[in-house]
VMD Tcl script that draws the C-alpha trace (Angstrom):
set ca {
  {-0.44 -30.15 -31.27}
  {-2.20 -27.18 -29.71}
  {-3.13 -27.50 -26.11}
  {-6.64 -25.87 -24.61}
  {-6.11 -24.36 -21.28}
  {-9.40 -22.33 -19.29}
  {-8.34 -20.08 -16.72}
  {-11.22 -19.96 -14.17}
  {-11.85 -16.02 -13.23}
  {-13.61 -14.54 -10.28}
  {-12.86 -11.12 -8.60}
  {-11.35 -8.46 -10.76}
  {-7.96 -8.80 -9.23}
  {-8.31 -12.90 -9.82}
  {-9.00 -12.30 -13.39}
  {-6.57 -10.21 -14.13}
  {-4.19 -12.58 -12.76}
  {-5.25 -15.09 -14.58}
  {-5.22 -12.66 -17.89}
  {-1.67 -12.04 -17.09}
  {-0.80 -15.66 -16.94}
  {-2.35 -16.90 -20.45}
  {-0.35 -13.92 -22.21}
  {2.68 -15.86 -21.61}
  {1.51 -19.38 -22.86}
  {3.05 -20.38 -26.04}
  {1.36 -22.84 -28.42}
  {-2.35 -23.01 -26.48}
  {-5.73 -22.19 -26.89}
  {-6.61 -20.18 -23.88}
  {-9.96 -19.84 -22.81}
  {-11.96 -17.93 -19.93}
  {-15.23 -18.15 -17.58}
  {-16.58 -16.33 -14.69}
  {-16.82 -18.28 -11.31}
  {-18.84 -21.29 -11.73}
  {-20.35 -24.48 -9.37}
  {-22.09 -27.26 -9.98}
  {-24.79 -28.80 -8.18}
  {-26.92 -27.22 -5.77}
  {-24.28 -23.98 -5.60}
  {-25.05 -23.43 -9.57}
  {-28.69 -23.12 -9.08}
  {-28.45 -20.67 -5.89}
  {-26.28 -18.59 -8.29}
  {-28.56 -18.40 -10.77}
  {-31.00 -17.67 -8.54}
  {-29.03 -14.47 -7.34}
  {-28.64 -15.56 -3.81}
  {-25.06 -15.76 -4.13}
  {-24.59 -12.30 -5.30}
  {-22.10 -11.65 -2.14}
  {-19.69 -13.79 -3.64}
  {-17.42 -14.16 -7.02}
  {-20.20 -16.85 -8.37}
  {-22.17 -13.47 -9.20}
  {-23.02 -9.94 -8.64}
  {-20.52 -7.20 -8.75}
  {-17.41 -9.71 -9.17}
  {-19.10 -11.88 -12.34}
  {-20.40 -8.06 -13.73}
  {-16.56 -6.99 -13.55}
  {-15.26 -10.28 -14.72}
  {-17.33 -10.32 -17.97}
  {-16.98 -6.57 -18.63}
  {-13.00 -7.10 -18.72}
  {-13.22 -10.02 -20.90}
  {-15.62 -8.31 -22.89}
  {-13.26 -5.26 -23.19}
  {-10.21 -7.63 -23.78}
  {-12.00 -9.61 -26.18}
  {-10.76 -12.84 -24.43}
  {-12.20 -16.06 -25.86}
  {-15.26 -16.91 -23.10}
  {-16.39 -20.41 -22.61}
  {-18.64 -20.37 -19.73}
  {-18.27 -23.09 -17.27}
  {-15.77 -24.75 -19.60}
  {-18.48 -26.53 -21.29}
  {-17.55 -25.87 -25.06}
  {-14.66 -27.62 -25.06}
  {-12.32 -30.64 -23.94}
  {-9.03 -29.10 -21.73}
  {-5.67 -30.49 -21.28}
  {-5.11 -28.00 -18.37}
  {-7.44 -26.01 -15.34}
  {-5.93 -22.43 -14.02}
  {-7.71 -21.13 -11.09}
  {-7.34 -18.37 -8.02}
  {-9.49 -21.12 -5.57}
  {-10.11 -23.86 -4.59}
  {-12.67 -23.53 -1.94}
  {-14.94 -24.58 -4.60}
  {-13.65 -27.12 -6.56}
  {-15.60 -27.87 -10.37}
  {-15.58 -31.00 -11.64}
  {-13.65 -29.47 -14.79}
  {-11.07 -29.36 -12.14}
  {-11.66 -32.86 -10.52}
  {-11.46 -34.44 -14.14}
  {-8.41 -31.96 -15.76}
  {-4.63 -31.08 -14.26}
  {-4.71 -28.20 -12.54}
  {-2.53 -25.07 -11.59}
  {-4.01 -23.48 -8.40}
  {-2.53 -19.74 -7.83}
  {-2.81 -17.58 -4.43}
  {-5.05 -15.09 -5.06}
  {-3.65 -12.33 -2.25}
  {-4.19 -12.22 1.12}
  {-5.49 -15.47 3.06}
  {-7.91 -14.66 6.01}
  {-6.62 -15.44 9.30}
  {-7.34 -19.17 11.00}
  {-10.04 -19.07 13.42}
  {-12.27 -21.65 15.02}
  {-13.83 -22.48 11.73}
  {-11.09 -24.34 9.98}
  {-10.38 -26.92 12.26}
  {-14.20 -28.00 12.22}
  {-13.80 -27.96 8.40}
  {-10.59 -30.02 8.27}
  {-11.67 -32.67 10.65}
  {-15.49 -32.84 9.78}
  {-14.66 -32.59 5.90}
  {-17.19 -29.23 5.59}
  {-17.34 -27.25 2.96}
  {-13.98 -24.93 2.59}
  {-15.58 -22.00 2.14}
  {-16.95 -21.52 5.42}
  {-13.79 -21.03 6.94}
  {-13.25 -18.44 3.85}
  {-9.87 -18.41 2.19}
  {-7.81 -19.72 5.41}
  {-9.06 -23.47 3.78}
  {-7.10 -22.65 0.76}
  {-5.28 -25.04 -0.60}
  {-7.20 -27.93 1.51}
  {-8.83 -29.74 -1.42}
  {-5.96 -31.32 -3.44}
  {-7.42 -31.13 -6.05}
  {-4.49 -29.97 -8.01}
  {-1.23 -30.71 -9.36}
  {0.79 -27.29 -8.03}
  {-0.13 -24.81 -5.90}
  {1.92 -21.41 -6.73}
  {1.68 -18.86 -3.64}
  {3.43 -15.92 -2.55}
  {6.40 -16.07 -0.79}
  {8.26 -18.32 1.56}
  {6.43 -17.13 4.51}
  {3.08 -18.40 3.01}
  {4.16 -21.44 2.18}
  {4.86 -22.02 5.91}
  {1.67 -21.09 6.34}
  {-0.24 -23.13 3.93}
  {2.02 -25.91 5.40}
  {1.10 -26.00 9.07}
  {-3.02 -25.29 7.44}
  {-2.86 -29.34 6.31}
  {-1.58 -28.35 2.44}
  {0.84 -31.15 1.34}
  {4.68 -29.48 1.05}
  {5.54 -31.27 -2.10}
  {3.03 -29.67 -4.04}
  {4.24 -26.21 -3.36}
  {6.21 -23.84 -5.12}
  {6.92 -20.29 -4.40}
  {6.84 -18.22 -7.98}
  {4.94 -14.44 -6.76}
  {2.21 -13.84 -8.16}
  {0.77 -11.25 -10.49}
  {-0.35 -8.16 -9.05}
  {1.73 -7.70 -5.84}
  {5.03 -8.68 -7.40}
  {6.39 -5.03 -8.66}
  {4.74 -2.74 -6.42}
  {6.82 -0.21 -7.32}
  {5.29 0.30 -10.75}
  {2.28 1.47 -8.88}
  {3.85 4.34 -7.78}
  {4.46 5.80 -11.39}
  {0.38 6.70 -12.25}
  {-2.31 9.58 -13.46}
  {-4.15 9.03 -10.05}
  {-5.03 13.12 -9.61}
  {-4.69 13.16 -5.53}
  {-1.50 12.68 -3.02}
  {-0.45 12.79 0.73}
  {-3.90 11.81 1.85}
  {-5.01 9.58 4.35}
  {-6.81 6.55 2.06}
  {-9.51 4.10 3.28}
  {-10.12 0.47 1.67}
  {-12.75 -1.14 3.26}
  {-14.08 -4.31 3.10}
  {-17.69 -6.59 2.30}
  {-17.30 -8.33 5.96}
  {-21.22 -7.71 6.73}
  {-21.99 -9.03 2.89}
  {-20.15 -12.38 3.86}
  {-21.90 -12.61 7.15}
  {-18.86 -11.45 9.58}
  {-18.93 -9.07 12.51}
  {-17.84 -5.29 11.71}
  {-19.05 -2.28 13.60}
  {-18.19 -0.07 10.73}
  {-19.53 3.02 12.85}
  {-16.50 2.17 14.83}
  {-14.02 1.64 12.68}
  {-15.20 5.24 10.99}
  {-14.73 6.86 14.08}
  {-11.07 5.38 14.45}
  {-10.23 6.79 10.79}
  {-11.16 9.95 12.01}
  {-8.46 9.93 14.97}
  {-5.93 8.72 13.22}
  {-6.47 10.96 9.89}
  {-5.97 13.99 12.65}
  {-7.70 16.47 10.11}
  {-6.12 14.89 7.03}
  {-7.44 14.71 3.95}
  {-9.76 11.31 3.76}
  {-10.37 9.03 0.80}
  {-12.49 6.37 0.79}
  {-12.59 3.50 -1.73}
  {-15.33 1.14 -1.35}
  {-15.44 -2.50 -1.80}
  {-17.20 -3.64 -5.09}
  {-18.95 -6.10 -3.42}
  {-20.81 -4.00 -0.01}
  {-23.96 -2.58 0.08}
  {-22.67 0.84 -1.40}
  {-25.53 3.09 -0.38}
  {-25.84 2.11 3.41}
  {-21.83 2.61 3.29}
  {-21.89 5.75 1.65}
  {-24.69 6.78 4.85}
  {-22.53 5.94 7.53}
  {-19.55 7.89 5.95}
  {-21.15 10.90 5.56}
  {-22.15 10.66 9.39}
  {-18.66 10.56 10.68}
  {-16.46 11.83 8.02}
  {-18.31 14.05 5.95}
  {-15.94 15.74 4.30}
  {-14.53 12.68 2.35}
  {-14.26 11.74 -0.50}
  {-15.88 8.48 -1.80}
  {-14.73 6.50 -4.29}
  {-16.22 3.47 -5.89}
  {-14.42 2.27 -8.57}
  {-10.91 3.11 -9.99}
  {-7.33 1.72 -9.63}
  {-6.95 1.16 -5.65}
  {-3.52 0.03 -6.16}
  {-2.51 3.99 -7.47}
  {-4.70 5.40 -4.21}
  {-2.39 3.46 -2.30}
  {0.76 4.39 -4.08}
  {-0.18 8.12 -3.83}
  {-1.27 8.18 -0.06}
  {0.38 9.14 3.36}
  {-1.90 6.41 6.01}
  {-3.16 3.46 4.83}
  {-6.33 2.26 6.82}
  {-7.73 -0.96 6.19}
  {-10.12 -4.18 7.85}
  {-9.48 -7.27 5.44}
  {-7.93 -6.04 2.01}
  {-5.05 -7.80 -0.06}
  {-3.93 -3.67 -0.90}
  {-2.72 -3.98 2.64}
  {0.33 -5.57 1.08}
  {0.87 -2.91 -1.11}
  {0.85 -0.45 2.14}
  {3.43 -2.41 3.65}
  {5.57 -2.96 0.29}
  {5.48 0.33 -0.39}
  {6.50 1.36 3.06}
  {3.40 3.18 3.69}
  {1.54 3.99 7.48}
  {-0.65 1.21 7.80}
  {-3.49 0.08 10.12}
  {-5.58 -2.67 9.62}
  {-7.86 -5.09 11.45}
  {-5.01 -7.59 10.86}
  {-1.68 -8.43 12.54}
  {0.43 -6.06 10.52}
  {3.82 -7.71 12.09}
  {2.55 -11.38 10.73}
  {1.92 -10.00 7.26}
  {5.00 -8.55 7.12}
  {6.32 -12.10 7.55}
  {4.20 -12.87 4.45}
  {4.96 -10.21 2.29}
  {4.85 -11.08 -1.52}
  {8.50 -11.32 -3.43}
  {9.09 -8.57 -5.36}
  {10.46 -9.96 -8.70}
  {10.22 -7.26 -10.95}
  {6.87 -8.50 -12.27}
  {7.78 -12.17 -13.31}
  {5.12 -14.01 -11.23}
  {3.09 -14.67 -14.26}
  {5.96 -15.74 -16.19}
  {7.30 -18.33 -14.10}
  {3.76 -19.81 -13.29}
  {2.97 -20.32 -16.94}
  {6.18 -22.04 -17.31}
  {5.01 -24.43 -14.82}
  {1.50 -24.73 -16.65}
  {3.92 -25.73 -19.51}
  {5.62 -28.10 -17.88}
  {2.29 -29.91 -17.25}
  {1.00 -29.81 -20.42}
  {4.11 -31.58 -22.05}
  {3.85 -33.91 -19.50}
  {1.87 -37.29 -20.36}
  {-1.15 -37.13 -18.96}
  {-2.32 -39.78 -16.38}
  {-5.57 -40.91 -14.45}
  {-6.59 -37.86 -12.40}
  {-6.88 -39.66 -8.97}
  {-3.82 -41.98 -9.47}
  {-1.49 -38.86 -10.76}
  {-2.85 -36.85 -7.51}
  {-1.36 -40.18 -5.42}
  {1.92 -40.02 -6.80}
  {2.62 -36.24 -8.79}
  {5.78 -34.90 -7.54}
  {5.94 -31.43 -9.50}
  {9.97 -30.79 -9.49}
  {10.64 -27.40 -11.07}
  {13.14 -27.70 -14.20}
  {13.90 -24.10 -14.52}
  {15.94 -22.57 -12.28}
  {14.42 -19.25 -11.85}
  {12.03 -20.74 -9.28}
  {14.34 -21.18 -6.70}
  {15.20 -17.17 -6.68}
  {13.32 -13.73 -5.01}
  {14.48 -11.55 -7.50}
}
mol new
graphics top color blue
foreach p $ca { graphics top sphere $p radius 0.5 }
foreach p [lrange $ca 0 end-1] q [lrange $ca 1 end] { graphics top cylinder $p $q radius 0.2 }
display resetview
């Protein structure tokens, strides 16, 4: 009998993980949505005053456009039909699809450092998202979390996430860096900018700074710049041309081949930082470089996706039990081997 599965999107490089994971199901209907909420969140999004964030603006326009251009089967919100399994890059939100349904949660990329805020969230039971993506992994509402590498599971350990629901696969996107490196991005041996929407999501960032910084360490380099999605373009593109006018600024296009192709990566939050380090590049960032390196994705040749749908499998041929009861008791034991291994 055939199984329906929805893969919740959100960012680009969320949906494309999720895209990457439903190509290897066997014997399922997959289905796909933007970023949803319910409640009082789902009217604010509608309203455009989350715009800043995946439930709209830039990240749903970018979501839809690549299902559009994938033709992917859309059911928005999961409301068409009844689903014997959830897929999603977060859980800082959690649906009630995903309260109701057994659910795969995958690590999106890069977790934002701990501050202050989570330990308010944990103990007063906030909402996750304040403390951004360090709560990930906080709600339990799923069966198996799949995340990076041993170093973040540590990490999502000591954050409160419960060990036996854990399994290190990879995931899509920063597993074979190296591919990036073969690509028809025109420019090399320059010094390449990624910044970041910390101002959109209400966060400190002096970017007049952090511009001026660039400039020392690009020494007369060549400088590209490649803008967030999700920032207030225009004022960015301002405050470039102020301190580093002979850049060149780039909006859109395949970040992951800018990073392959430069000398210096410079960076505030971004997940391409991995890709810096993986590839072995100069980096600089507004994070502890020596902790990620800790963290650093397995390289597996590109079979993240693989091995997570194999546990999505798993689940579905499992029988399926009251939601709150199985979350008691579920103790998700990998069958196939290949889960175990970094390579």
């Amino acid at each position: 009998m055939s199984r329906n599965v929805l893969f919740i999107c959100g960012s680009l490089n969320q949906t494309t993980m999720m895209h990457q994971i439903a190509q290897r199901l066997e014997g399922c209907n997959v289905y796909f949505t933007p970023f949803f909420a319910d409640g009082p969140l789902s009217l604010l999004g509608k309203m455009g005053l989350l715009n800043f964030t995946i439930l709209g603006g830039p990240h749903r326009a970018n979501t839809l456009r690549y299902l559009s251009a994938n033709q992917l089967p859309l059911d928005i919100g999961g409301k068409r039909n009844k689903y014997d399994l959830v897929v999603t890059c977060t859980d800082l939100i959690t649906q009630r699809i995903v309260k109701e349904t057994p659910t795969v949660l995958v690590q999106e990329g890069l977790m934002e450092p701990e501050t202050w805020v989570l330990p308010l969230v944990k103990h007063l039971r906030l909402p996750r998202y304040l403390a951004n993506t360090a709560a990930t992994g906080l709600s339990d509402q799923y069966e198996v979390f799949c995340v990076a590498s041993e170093g973040y599971r540590d990490q999502f350990i000591r954050r409160g996430v419960k060990p036996h629901k854990i399994v290190v696969t990879g995931i899509p996107n920063f597993d074979n860096v190296r591919a990036y490196l073969d690509n028809d991005f025109p420019f090399r041996g320059y010094v390449l900018v990624a910044t970041s929407s910390a101002r959109e999501t209400f966060k400190p960032d002096d970017r007049i700074y952090f511009l001026k910084q660039v400039k020392q360490i690009a020494k007369g380099r060549p400088v590209i710049v490649k803008l967030h999605p999700n920032e207030n373009q225009k004022r960015a593109v301002y405050e470039i041309s102020r301190v580093l006018p002979d850049a060149l600024i780039l909006t859109e296009g395949n970040t992951n081949a800018m990073v392959a192709n430069c000398e210096v990566l410079i960076t505030q939050y971004s997940t391409v930082t991995f890709i810096g380090l993986l590839l072995e590049k100069e980096v600089h960032s507004y994070l502890n470089i020596e902790e990620l390196k800790r963290l650093l994705p397995v390289q597996n040749g590109g079979k993240s996706a693989q091995r997570i749908a194999a546990i999505c499998q798993e689940l579905l041929d499992k029988p399926r039990l009251d939601r709150q009861k199985a979350r008691q008791v579920f103790r998700f034991k990998p069958e196939l081997s290949y889960f175990r291994d970094t390579g």
